[in-house]
N, C-alpha and C positions, 0 to 999 in steps of 0.2 A: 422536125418532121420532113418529110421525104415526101412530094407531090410527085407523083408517076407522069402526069402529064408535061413536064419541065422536059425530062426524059423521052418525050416524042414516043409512044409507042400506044397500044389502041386504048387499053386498058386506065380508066383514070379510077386509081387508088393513092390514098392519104395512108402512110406508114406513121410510126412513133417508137421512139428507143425506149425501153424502160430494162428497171434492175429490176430481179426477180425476188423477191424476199421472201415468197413461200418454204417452209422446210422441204420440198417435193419440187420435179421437175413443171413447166407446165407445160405440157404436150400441142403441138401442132393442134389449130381449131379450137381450143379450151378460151374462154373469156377471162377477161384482164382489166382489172382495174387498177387504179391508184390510189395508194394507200393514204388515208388524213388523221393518222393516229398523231401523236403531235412528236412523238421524238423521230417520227421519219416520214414529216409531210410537208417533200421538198419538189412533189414535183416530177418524179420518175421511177420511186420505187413501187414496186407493184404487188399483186397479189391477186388470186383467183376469187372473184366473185359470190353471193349467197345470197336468194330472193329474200331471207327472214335477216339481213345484217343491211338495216338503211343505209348507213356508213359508206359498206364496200357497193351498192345500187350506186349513187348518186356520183361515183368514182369510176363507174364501168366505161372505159374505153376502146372497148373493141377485142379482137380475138389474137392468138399470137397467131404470126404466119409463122412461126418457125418453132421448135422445139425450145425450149429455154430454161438449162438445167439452173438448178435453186443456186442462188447467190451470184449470176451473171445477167448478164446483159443481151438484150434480144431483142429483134420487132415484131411490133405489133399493129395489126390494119385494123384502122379506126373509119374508111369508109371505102366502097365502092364494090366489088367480086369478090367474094372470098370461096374457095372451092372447099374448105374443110370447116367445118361448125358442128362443132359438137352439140346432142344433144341432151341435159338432164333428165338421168332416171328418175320418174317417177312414182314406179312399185307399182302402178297400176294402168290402165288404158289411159292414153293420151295420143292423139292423133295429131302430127302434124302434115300438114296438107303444102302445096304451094300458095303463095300468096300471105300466109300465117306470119305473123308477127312476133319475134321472136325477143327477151328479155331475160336478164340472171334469173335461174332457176334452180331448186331446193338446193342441188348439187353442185360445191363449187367446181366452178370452171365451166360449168352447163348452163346450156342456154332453153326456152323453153318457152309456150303459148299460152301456162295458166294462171301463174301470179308472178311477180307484183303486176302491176299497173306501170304506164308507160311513164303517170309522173313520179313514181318512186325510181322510178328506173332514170331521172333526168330527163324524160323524150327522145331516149336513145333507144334503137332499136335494130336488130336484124330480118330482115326477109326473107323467107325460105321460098326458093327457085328449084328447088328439087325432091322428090320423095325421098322422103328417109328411108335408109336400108331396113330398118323396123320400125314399121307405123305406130307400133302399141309402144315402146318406150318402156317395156316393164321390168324387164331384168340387164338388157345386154347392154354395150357401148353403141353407140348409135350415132350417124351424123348426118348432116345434108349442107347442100351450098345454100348460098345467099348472098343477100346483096346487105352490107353494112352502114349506117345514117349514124354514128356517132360521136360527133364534135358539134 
């Protein structure tokens, strides 16, 4: 882990290395968890998130700050500023506001204010600090900033 405050600068973020083990890259802002399958649960292999897979909930780690093509190595912020956070399509109205509390959503890598619950989530969670470019979440790519709580 990489604490940004060691680092002297204003921002205090908690980073984490992980391997990527999705077939697919995982894009700047997309949520990140660790994987507990048993032939690769060491500890830093990862994979994109799903509010209906308990499994990968309870493994959510935070978002990647970086782009992190499939089968490499990359960080990812598991607490404090995060300026890119994606959010899951829903197919229908969902409004996320500032202040909303955000958790894996239907769509992996998507984060999101309708299900699960913070305890299937582990009590991890994102705060959204900015209007989302699309309030409604019903068809397009979507993101806002927030502030990250999960460790």
């Amino acid at each position: 882990m990489q604490f940004q405050r060691v680092n002297r600068t204003d921002a205090e973020q908690v980073f984490l290395t992980v391997l990527n083990t999705e077939a697919s890259s995982m894009t700047t802002g997309y949520a990140v968890a660790l994987t507990f399958a048993a032939a690769s649960a060491d500890g830093h292999q990862a994979i994109m998130p799903l509010s209906g897979t308990a499994a990968t909930l309870i493994g959510w780690v935070g978002v990647a700050a970086q782009d992190i093509p499939a089968n490499t190595r990359g960080r990812v912020q598991c607490w404090g500023y995060a300026p890119s956070i994606y959010l899951s399509q829903y197919g229908t109205s969902v409004t996320i506001n500032i202040g909303n509390a955000l958790v894996p959503g239907v769509e992996a890598g998507g984060l999101g204010s309708v299900v699960p619950t913070y305890l299937n989530a582990g009590f991890k969670y994102a705060v959204a600090i900015s209007v989302a470019v699309d309030l409604s979440q019903v068809k397009t790519k979507c993101y806002t900033s927030g502030v990250l709580r999960c460790i």
